[in-house]
Structure formats: C-alpha cells, structure tokens
C-alpha positions as CSV (number, residue, x, y, z in Angstrom):
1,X,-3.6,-5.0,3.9
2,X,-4.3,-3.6,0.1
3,X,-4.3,0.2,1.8
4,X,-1.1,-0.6,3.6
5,X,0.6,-1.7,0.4
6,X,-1.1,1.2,-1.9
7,X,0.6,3.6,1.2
8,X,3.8,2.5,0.5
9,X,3.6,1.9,-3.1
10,X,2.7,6.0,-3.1
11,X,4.6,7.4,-0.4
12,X,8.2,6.2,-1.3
13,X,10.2,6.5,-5.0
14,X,13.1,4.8,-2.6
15,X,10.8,2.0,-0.7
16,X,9.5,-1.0,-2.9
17,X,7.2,-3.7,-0.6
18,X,7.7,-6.8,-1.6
19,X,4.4,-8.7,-0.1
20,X,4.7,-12.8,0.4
21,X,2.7,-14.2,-2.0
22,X,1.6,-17.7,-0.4
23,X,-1.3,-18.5,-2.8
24,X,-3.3,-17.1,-5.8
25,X,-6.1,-15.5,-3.6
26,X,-2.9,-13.6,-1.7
27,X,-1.8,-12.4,-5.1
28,X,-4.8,-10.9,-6.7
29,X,-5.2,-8.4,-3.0
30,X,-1.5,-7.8,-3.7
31,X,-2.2,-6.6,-7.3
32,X,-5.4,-5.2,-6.1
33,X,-2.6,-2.9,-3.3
34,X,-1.5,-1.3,-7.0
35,X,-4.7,-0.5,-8.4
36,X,-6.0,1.4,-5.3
37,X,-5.1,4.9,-5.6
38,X,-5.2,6.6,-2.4
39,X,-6.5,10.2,-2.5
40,X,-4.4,13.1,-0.7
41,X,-6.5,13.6,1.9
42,X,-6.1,9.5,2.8
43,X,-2.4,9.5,2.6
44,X,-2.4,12.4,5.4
45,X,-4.7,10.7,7.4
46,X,-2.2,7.4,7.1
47,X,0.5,9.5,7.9
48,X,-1.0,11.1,11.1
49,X,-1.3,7.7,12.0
50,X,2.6,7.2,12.8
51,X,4.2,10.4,11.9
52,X,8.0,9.4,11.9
C-alpha cells in the first residue's frame, strides 16, 4: 500500500490521503508511502492502470 499512498501523495496538490493508522508497524509503512519517490515513468504506468 506504500506505492498507492506515494501515488497519491505525488499526483494531487488538491488530494491529501489520510491512511488509518491502527498500530506503530501501520505507521512507519505510512511514513515510509512519503519517502518513496515514484519516478515518472512509474506514475504513468499507475496511471494507465485506471485512467479516469
């Protein structure tokens, strides 16, 4: 779910996730979702994906 979260942490200036954080191990892969930077050609992959 980290790539998921780093999508939409990248694709939107509008959309903000806010993940459920239901214990500490949940939390550090949700701060891990920030520090993944997803390269160009990975966000247009993603996007093919579901290209609404």
């Amino acid at each position: 779910h980290q790539v998921a979260l780093a999508w939409l942490l990248q694709h939107s200036e509008v959309t903000l996730p806010i993940p459920g954080t239901s214990s500490v191990d949940h939390l550090d892969a949700n701060l891990g979702a920030a520090r993944l930077e997803l390269i160009d050609e990975d966000v247009r992959e993603l996007d093919a994906i579901d290209p609404r």
